[in-house]
VOKEVEX-342448 format. One line per field, with one value per residue (C-alpha): residue number from 1; chain; x, y, z. Coordinates in steps of 0.001 Angstrom, whole numbers, plus 500000, padded with zeros to 6 digits. Layout:
REM VOKEVEX-342448
pos	NUM;...
unit	A;...
c1	X;...
c2	Y;...
c3	Z;...
This chain:
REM VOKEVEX-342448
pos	1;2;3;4;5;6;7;8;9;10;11;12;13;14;15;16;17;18;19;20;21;22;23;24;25;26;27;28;29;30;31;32;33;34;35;36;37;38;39;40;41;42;43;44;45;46;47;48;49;50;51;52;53;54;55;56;57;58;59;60;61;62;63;64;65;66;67;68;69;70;71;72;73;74;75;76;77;78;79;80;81;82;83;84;85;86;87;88;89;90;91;92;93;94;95;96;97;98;99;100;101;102;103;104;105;106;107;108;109;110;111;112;113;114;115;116;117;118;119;120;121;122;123;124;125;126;127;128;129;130;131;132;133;134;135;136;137;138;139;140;141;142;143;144;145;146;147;148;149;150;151;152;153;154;155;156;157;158;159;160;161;162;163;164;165;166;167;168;169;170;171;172;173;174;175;176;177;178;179;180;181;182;183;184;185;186;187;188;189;190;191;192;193;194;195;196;197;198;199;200;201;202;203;204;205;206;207;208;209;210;211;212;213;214;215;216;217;218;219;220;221;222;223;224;225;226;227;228;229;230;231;232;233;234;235;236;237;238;239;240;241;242;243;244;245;246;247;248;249;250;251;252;253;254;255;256;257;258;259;260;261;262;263;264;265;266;267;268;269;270;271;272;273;274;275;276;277;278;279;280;281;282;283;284;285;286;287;288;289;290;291;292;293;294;295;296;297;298;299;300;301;302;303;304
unit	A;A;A;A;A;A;A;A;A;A;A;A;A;A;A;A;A;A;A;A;A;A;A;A;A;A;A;A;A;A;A;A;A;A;A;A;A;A;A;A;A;A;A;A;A;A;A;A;A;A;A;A;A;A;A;A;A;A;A;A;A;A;A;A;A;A;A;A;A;A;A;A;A;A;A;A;A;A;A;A;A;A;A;A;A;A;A;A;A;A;A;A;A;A;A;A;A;A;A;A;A;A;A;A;A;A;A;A;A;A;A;A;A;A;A;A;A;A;A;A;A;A;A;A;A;A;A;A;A;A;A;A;A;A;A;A;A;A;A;A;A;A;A;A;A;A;A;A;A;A;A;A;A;A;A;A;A;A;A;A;A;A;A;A;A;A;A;A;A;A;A;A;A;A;A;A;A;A;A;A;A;A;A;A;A;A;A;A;A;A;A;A;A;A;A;A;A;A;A;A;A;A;A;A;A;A;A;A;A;A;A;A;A;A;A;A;A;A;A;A;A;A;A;A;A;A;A;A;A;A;A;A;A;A;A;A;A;A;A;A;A;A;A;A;A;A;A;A;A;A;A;A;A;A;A;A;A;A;A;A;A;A;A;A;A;A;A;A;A;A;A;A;A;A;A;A;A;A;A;A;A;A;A;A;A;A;A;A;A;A;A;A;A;A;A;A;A;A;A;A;A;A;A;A
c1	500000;502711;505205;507731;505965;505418;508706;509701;507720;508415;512049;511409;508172;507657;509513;508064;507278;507550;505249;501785;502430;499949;497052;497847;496726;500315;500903;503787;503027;503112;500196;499658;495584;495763;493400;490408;492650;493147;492281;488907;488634;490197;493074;496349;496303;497128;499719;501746;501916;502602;505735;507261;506794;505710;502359;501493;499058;497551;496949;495538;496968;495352;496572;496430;494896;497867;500284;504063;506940;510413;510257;508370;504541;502771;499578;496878;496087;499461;500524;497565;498132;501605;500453;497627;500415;503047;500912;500310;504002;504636;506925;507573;505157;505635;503265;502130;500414;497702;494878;491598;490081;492960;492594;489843;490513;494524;493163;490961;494130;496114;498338;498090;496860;494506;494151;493582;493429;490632;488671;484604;482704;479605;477026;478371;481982;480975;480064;483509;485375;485090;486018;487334;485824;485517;489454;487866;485375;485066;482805;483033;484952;484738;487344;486433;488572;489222;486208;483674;482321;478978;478522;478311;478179;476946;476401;472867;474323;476489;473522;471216;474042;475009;478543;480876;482902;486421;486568;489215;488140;487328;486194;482748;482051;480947;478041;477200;477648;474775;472512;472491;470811;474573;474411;477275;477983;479145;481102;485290;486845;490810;493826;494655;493970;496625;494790;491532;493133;494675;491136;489802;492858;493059;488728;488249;486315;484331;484939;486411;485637;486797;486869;487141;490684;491891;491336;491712;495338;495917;494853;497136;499720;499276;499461;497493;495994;493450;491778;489784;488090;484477;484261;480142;479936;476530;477635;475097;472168;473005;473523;476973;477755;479474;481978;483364;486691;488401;490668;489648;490477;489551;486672;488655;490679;488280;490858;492927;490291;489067;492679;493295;489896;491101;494264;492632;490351;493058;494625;491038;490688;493953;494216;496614;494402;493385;497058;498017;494745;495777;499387;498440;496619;493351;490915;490311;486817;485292;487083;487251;486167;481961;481293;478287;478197;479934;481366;478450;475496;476981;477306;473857;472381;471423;473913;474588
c2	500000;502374;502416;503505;506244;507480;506848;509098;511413;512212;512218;515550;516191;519880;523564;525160;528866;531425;530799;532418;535132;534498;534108;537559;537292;538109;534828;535200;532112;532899;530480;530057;530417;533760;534765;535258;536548;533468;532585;532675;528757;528307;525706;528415;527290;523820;524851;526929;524073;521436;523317;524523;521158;523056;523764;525952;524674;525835;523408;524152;523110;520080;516665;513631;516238;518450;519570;521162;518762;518400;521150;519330;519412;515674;514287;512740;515459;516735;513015;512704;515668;514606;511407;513073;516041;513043;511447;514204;514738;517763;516522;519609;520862;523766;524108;526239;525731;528357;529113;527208;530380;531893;529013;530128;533853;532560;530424;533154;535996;533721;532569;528871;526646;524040;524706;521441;519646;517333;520185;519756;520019;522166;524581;527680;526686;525498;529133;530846;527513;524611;521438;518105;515030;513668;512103;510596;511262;511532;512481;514778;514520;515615;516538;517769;517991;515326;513535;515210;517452;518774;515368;516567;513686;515656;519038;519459;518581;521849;523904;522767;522987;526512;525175;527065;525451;526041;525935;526836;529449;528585;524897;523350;522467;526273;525944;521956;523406;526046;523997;521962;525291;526280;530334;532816;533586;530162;529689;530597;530764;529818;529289;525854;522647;523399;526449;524829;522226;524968;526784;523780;522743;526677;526515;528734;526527;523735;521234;521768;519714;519205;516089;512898;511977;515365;515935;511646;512035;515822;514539;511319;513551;516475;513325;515496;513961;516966;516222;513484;511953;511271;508163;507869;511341;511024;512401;515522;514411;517310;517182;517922;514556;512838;515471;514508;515912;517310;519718;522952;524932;528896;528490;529909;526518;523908;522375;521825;520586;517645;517011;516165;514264;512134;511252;511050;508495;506306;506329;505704;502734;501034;501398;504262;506781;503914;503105;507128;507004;504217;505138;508508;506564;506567;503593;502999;501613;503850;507049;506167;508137;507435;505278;506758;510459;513548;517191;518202;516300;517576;521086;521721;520683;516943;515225;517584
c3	500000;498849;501771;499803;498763;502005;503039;500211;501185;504913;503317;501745;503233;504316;504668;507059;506968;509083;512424;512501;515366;518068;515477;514059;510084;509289;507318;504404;501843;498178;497328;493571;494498;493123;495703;493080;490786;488454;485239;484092;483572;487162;486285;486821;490614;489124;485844;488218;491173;488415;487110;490015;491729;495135;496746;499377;502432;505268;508255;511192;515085;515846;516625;515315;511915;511872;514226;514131;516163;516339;513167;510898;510042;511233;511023;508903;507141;506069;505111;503210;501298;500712;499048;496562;495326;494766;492946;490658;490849;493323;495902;497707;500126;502196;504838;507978;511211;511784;514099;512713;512364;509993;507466;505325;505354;504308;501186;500173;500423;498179;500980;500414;497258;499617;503327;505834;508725;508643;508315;508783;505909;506524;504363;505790;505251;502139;500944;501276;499920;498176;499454;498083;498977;501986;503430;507175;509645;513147;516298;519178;522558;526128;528902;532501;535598;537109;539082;536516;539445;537695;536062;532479;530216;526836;525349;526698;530465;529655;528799;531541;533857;533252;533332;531336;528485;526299;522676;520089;517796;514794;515678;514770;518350;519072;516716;517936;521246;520988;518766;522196;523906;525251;525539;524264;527744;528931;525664;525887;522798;522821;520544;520724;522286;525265;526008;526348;529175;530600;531302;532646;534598;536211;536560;534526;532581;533210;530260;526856;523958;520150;517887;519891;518653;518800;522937;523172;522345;523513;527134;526988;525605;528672;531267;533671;536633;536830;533766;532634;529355;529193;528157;528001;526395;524403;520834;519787;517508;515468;511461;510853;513755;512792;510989;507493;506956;503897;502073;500922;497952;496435;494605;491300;491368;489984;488461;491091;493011;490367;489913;493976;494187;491182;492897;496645;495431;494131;497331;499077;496684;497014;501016;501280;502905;505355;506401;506785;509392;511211;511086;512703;515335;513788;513386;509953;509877;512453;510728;506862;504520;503639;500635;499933;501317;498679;499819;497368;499170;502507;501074;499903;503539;502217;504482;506724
């Protein structure tokens, strides 16, 4: 299932460019997305990529999705990535962690050519990008100090509870979060995953929650003995639950876009994607990509 491909890969896998600032919008890539500016039929995002054998992506801070260590950029979404641009031949991938919130704002500047990190697909999203096919999928998760002290065991316990909960900006969970009746006033949007243990850790927060793998391995990560992972959190019965995560591109850059899905689904079909998710601690049946669900059914509200 192409391990030396992979292998390859992480051999020349990613430059990584200057660091966001603090979540300022001062980001420096030189994406070829043109920023709107492309050609009319939308495929100059994909010419220019092609012949300088380099693309430009955005990924957000997020383990297992996408997260910066030791220097390098790691996780199933950047390895993914990786894979579909080597198999159309670009082998050098420069990438940059930002805040969730900068991604879509960054692809739409002309910063980056796809932005990612297992990125939800919804209809709102879906109006200020346009998103490849589905790469995984995954549900929601729930940390509390340790003990669980106010007993909250799902979104609606937060609500009723008047308990007060971290988020990361940017992240679906706000929205899920007040679909459940949560108010604006118990909400506490932070940077990053740390920050959000660090508000419950502190008290400043009652729980925090994000996708289940991302606060699963955070919190085993952390090794904190004040914080625990709800285990019999009841997941939200909420369209967008579970998430389906993808790539996104500026909606100029059809071309680019059909291009990657071509190559993604190769790498669906033949077991690639499968091994990157399990590789980055995934499980590949639970969190595959859906057989039967497309970006555009999800999009238009059908799925969703």
């Amino acid at each position: 299932m192409k391990k030396l491909l992979l292998a390859s890969i992480f051999g020349i896998f990613v430059l990584v460019l200057a660091a966001c600032g603090g979540g300022s919008d001062d980001a420096s890539g030189s994406g070829s997305g043109d920023g709107g500016n492309g050609d009319s039929d939308g495929d100059s995002a994909l010419e220019k990529i092609k012949d300088s054998g380099t693309v430009q992506i955005g990924y957000a801070d997020e383990r297992p999705y996408g997260y910066k260590e030791d220097g390098e950029i790691k996780g199933a979404s950047p390895d993914i990535t990786a894979a579909v641009f080597a198999e159309l031949g670009v082998d050098n991938v420069e990438g940059q962690i930002l805040n969730y919130d900068q991604l879509i704002p960054g692809l739409n500047a002309g910063k980056f050519d796809v932005i990612t990190s297992g990125m939800a697909i919804n209809p709102s999203r879906c109006e200020n990008a346009d998103f490849g096919e589905p790469e995984m999928t995954y549900g929601e998760g729930l940390v509390v100090p340790e003990g669980n002290p106010k007993d909250i065991h799902s979104y609606k316990d937060i609500a009723e509870s008047g308990a007060s909960v971290a988020i990361m900006s940017g992240a679906t969970e706000i929205e899920y979060v007040k679909k459940e009746g949560v108010k604006d006033s118990q909400i506490q949007k932070v940077a990053d995953i740390p920050a959000s243990f660090s508000a419950v850790e502190s008290g400043r927060a009652d729980a925090t929650t994000g996708t289940e793998m991302t606060v699963k391995m955070a919190l085993e990560s952390a090794d904190s003995n004040k914080l625990e992972f709800v285990d019999d959190f009841e997941q939200p019965d909420l369209d967008g639950v579970p998430s389906y995560g993808a790539a996104a591109f500026h909606p100029d850059n059809d071309k680019l876009r059909e291009a990657y899905n071509e190559e993604l689904q190769k790498l669906i079909d033949d077991g690639t994607v499968a091994e990157i998710l399990e590789e980055n601690g995934f499980d590949p049946e639970n969190n595959a990509p859906p057989e039967d669900t497309t970006t555009e059914e999800i999009c238009s509200g059908e799925k969703y």
